[in-house]
mmCIF file as Biopython writes it, N, C-alpha, C and O atoms, coordinates in Angstrom:
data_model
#
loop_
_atom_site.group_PDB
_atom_site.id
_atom_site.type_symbol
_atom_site.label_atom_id
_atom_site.label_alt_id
_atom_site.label_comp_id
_atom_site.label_asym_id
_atom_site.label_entity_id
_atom_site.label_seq_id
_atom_site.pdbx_PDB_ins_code
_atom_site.Cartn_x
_atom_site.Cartn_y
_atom_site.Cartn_z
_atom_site.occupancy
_atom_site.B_iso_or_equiv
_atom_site.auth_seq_id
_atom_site.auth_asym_id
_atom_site.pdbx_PDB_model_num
ATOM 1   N N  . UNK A ? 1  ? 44.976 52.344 -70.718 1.0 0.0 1  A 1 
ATOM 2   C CA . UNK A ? 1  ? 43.969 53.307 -70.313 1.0 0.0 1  A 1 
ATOM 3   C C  . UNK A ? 1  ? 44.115 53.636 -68.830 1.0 0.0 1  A 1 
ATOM 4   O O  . UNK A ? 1  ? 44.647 52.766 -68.140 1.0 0.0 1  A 1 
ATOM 5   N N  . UNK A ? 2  ? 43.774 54.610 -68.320 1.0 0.0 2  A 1 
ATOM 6   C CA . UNK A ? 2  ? 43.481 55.166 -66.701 1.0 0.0 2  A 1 
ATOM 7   C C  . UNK A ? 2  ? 42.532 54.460 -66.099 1.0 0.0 2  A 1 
ATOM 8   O O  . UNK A ? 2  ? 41.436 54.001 -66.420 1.0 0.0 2  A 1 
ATOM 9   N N  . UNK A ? 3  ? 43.205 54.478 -65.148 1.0 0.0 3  A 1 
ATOM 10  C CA . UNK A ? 3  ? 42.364 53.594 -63.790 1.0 0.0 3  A 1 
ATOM 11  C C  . UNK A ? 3  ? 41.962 54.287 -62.676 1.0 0.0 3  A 1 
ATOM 12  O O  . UNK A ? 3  ? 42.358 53.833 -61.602 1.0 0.0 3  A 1 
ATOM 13  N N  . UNK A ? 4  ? 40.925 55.774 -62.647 1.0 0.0 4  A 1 
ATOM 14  C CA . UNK A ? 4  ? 40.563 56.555 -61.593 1.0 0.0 4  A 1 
ATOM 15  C C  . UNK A ? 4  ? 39.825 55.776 -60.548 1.0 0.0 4  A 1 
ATOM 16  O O  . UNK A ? 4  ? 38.843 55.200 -61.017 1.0 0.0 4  A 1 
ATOM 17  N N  . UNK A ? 5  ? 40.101 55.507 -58.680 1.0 0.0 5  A 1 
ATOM 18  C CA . UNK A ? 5  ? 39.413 55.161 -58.450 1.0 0.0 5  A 1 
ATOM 19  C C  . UNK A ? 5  ? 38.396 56.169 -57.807 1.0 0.0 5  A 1 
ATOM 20  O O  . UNK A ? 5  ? 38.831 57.292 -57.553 1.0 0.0 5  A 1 
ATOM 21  N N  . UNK A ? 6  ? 37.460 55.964 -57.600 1.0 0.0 6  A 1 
ATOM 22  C CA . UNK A ? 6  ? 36.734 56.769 -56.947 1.0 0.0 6  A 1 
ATOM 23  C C  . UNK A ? 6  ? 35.304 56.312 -56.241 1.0 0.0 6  A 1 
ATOM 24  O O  . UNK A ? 6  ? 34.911 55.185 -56.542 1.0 0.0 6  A 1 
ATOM 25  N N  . UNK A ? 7  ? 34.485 57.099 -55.318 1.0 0.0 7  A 1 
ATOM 26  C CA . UNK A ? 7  ? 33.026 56.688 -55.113 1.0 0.0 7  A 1 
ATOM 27  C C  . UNK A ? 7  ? 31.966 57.127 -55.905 1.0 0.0 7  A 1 
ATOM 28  O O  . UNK A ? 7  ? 31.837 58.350 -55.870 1.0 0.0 7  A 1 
ATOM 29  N N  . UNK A ? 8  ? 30.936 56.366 -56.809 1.0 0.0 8  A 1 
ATOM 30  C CA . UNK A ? 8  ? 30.350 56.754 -57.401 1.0 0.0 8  A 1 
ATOM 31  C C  . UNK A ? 8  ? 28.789 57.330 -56.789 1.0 0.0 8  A 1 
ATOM 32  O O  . UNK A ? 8  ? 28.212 56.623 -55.963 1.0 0.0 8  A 1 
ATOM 33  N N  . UNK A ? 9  ? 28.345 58.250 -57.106 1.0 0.0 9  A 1 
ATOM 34  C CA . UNK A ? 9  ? 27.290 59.053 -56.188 1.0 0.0 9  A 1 
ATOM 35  C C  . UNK A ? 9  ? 26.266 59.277 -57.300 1.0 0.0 9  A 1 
ATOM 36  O O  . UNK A ? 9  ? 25.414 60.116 -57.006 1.0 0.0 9  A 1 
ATOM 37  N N  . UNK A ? 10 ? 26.182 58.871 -58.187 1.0 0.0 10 A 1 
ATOM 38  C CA . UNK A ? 10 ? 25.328 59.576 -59.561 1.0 0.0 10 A 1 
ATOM 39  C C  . UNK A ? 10 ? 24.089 58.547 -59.879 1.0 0.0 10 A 1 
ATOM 40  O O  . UNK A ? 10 ? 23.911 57.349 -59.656 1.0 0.0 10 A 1 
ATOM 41  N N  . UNK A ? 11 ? 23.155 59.799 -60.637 1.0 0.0 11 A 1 
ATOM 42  C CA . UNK A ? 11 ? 22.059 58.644 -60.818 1.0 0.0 11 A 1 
ATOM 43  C C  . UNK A ? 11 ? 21.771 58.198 -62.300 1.0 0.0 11 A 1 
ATOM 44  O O  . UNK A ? 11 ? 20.879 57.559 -62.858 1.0 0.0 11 A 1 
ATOM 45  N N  . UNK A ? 12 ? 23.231 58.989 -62.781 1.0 0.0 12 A 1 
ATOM 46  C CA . UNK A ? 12 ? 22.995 58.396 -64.070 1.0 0.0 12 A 1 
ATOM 47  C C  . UNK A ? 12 ? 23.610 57.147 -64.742 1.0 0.0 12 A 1 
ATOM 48  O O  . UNK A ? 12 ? 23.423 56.889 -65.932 1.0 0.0 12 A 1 
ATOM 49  N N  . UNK A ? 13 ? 24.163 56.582 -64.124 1.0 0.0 13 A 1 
ATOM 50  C CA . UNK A ? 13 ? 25.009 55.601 -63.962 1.0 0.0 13 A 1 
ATOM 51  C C  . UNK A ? 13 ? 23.558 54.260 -64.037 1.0 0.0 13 A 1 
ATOM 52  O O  . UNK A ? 13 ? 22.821 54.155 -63.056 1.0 0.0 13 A 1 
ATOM 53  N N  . UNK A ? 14 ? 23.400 53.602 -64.950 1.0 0.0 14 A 1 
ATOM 54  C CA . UNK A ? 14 ? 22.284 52.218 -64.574 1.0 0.0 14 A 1 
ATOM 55  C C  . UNK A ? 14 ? 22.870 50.733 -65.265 1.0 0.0 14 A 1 
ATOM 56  O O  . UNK A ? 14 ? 22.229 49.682 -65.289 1.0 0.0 14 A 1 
ATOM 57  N N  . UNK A ? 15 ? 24.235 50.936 -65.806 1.0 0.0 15 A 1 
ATOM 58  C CA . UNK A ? 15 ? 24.857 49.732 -65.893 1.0 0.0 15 A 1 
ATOM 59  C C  . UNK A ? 15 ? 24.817 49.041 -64.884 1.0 0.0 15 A 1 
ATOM 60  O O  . UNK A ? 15 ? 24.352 47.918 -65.080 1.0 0.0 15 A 1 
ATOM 61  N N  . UNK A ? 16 ? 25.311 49.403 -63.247 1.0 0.0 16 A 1 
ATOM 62  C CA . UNK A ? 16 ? 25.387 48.647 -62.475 1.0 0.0 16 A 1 
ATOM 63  C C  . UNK A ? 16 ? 24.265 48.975 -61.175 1.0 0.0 16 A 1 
ATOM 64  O O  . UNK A ? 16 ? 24.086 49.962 -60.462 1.0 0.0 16 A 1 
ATOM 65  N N  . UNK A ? 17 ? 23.607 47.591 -61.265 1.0 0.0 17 A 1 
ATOM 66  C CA . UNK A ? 17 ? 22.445 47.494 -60.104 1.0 0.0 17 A 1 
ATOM 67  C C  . UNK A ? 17 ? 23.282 48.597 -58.494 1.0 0.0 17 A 1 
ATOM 68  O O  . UNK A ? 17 ? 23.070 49.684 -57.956 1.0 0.0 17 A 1 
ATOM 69  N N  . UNK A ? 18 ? 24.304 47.358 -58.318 1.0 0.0 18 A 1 
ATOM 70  C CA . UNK A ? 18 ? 24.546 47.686 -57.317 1.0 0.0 18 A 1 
ATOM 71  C C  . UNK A ? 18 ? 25.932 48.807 -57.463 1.0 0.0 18 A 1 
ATOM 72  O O  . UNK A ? 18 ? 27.046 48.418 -57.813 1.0 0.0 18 A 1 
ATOM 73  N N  . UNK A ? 19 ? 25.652 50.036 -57.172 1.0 0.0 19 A 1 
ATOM 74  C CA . UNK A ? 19 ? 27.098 51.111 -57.506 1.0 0.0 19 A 1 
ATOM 75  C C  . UNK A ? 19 ? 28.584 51.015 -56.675 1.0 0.0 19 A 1 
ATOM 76  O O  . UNK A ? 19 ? 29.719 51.394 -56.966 1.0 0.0 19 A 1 
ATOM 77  N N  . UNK A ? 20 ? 28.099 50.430 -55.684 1.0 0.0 20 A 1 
ATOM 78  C CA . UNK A ? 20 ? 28.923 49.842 -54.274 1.0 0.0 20 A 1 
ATOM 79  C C  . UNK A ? 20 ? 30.250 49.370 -54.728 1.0 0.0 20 A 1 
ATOM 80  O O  . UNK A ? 20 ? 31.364 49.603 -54.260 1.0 0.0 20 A 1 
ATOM 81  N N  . UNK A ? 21 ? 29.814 48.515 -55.943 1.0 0.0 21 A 1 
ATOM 82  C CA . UNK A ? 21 ? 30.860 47.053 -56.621 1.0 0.0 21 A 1 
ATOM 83  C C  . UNK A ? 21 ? 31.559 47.738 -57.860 1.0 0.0 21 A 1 
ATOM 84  O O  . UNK A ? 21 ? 31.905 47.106 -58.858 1.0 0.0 21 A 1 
ATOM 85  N N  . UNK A ? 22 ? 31.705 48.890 -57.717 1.0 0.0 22 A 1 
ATOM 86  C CA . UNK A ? 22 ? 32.013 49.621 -58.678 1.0 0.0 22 A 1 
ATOM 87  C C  . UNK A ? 22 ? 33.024 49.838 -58.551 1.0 0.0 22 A 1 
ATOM 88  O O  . UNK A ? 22 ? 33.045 50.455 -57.487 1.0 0.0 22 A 1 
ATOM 89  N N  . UNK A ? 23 ? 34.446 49.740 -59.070 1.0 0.0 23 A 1 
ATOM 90  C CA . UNK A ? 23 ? 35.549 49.918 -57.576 1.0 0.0 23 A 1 
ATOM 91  C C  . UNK A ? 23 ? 36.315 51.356 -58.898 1.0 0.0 23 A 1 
ATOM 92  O O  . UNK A ? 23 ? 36.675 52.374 -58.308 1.0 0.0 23 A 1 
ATOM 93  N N  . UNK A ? 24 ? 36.454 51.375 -59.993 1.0 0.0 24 A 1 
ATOM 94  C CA . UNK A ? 24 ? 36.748 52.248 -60.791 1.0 0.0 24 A 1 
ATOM 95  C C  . UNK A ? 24 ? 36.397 52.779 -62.028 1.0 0.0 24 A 1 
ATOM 96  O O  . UNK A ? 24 ? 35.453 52.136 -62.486 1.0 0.0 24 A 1 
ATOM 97  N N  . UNK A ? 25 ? 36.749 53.665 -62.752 1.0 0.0 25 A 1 
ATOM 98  C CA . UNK A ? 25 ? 36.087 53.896 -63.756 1.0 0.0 25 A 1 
ATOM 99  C C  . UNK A ? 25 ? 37.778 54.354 -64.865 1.0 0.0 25 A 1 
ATOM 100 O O  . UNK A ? 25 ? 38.877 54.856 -64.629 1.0 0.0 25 A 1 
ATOM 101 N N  . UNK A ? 26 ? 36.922 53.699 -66.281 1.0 0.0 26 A 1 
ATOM 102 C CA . UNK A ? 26 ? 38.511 53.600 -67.228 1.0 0.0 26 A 1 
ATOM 103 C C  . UNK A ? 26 ? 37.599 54.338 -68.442 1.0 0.0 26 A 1 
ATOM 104 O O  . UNK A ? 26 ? 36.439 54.117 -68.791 1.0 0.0 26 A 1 
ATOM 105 N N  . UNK A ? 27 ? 38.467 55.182 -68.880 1.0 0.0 27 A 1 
ATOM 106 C CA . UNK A ? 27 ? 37.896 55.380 -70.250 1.0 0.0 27 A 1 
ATOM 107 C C  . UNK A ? 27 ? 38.695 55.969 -71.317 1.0 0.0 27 A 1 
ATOM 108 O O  . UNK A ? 27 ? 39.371 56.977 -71.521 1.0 0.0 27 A 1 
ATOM 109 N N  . UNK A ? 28 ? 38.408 55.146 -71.774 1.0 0.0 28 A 1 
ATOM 110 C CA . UNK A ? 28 ? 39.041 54.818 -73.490 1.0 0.0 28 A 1 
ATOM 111 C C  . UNK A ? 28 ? 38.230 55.340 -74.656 1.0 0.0 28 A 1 
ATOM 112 O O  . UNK A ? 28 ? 37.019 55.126 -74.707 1.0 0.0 28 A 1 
ATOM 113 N N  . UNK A ? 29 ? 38.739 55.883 -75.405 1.0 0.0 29 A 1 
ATOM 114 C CA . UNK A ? 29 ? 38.416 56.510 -76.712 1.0 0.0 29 A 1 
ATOM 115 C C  . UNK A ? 29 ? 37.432 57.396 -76.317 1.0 0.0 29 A 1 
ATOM 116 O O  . UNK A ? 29 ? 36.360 57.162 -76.877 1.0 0.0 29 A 1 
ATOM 117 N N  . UNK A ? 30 ? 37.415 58.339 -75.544 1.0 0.0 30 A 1 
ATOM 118 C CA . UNK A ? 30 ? 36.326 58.756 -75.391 1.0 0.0 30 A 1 
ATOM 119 C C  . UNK A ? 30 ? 34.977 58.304 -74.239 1.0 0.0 30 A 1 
ATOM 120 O O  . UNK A ? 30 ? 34.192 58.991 -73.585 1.0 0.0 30 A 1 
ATOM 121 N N  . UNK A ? 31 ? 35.199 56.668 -74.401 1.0 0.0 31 A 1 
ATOM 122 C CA . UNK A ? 31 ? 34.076 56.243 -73.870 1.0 0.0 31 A 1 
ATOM 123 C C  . UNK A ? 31 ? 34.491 55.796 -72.418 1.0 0.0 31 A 1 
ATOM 124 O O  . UNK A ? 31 ? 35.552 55.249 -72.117 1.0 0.0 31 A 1 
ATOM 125 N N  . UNK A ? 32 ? 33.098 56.248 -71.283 1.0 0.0 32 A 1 
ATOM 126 C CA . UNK A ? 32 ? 33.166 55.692 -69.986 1.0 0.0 32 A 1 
ATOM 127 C C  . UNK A ? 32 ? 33.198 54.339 -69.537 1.0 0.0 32 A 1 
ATOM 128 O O  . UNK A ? 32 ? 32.261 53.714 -70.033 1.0 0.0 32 A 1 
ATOM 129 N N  . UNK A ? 33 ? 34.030 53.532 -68.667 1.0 0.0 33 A 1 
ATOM 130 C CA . UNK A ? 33 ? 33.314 52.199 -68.545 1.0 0.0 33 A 1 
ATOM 131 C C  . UNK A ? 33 ? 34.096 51.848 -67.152 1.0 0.0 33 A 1 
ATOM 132 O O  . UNK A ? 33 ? 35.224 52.092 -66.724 1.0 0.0 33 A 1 
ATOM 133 N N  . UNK A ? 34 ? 32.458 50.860 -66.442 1.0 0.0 34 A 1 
ATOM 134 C CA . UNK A ? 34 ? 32.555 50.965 -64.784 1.0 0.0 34 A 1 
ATOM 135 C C  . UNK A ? 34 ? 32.816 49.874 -64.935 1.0 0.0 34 A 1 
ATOM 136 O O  . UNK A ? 34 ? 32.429 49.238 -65.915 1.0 0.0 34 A 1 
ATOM 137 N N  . UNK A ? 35 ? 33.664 49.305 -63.840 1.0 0.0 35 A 1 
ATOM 138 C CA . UNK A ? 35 ? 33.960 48.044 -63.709 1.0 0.0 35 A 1 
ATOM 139 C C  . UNK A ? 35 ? 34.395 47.759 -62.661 1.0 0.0 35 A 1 
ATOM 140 O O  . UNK A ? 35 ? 34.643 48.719 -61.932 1.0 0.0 35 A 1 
ATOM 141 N N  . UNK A ? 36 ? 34.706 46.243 -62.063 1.0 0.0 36 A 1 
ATOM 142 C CA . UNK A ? 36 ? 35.279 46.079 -60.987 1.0 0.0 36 A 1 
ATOM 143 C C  . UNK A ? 36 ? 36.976 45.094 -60.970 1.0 0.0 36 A 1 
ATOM 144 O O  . UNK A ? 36 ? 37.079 43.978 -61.479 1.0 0.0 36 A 1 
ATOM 145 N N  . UNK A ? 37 ? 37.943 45.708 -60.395 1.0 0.0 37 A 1 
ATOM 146 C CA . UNK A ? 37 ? 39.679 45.369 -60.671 1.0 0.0 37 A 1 
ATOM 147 C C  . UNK A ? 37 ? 40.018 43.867 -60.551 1.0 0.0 37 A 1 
ATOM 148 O O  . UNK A ? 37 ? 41.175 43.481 -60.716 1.0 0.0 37 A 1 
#
C-alpha cells in the first residue's frame, strides 16, 4: 500500500487525540488509515 506523508489539518479525523503523531496516511482497499511509521 502507499505511504503519503503529509500534515494533517482536518477536523474530521477523531481516531487520533493527538493529530501531531500522525506521521502518514495508507490506504488500502478503499479504506483510510492514520498511523504512525
Amino acid at each position: 500500500h502507499k505511504r503519503i506523508q503529509t500534515f494533517i489539518t482536518t477536523t474530521d479525523i477523531h481516531d487520533f487525540k493527538d493529530l501531531k503523531s500522525v506521521q502518514f496516511i495508507s490506504c488500502e482497499g478503499g479504506k483510510v488509515q492514520y498511523g504512525q511509521p
